[in-house]
N, C-alpha and C positions, 0 to 999 in steps of 0.2 A: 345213925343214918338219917336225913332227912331228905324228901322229895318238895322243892318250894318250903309252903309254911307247915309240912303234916311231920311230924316224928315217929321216927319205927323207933320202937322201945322193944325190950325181950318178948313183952306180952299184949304189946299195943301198936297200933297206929292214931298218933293225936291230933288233933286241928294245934297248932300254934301259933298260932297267926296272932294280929289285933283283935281288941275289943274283948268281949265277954262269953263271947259264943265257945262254944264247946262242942267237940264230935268225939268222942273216944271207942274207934273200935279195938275191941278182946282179941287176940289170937286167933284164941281158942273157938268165936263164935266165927270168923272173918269168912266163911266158904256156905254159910246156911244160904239155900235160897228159899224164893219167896214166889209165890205167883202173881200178877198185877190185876188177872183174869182168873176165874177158875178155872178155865179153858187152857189158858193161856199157857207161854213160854213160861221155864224155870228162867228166873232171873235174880243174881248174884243180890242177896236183900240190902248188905250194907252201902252198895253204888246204887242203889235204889233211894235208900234212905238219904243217903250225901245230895243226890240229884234232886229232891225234893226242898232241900234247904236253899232259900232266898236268898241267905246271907252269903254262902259262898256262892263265888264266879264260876266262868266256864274255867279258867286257869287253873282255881283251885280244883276244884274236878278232875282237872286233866291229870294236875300233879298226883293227886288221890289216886288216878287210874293206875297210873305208876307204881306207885307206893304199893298197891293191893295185890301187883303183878309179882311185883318183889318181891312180898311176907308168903304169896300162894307159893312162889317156889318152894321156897323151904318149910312149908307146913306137911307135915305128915300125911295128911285128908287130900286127897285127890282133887286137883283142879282140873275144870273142865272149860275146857276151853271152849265147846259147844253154847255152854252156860254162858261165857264171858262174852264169848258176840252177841247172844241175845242182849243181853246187859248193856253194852254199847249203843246198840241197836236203837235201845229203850232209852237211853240217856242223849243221845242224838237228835233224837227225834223230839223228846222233852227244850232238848234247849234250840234247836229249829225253830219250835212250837213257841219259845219266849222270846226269841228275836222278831218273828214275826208280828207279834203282838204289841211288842216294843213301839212308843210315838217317837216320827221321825221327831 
């Protein structure tokens, strides 16, 4: 199954795209989350980590969001979807934040 350039594999989701860059999430790790604050909202850590990478776009992203919806279905560990707006939330607002920053 592929979502754009990321491959669902039995035990992964890959970046495949051009160039040299690499993102390989585990299955197994795909649902940890992560805090951005100590305070702060549970946020989905592998869309945390993707969000943070220069190299991919927002498309790529978008397709990743996809891709992550997909594999959380059929993962055994409980998705939360409470979790996953925060997540968006957070990712939204991240690429708001670099548009705007962006020279016309």
């Amino acid at each position: 199954m592929k979502f754009g350039d990321w491959n669902i594999t039995t035990t992964t989701i890959e970046w495949a795209g051009d160039g040299f860059n690499r993102f390989i999430i585990e299955r197994d790790t795909l649902l940890e989350p992560t805090r951005i604050a100590e305070d702060g909202d549970y946020l989905y850590k592998w869309i945390v980590l993707a969000t943070q990478e220069d190299w991919l776009t927002h498309d790529d992203l978008y397709d990743l969001n996809f891709a992550f919806v997909f594999v959380a279905g059929t993962a055994s560990e409980h998705f939360d979807y409470r979790i996953f707006d925060n997540t968006l939330e957070y990712q939204f607002e991240v690429l708001d934040d670099e548009e705007e920053a962006e020279p016309l």
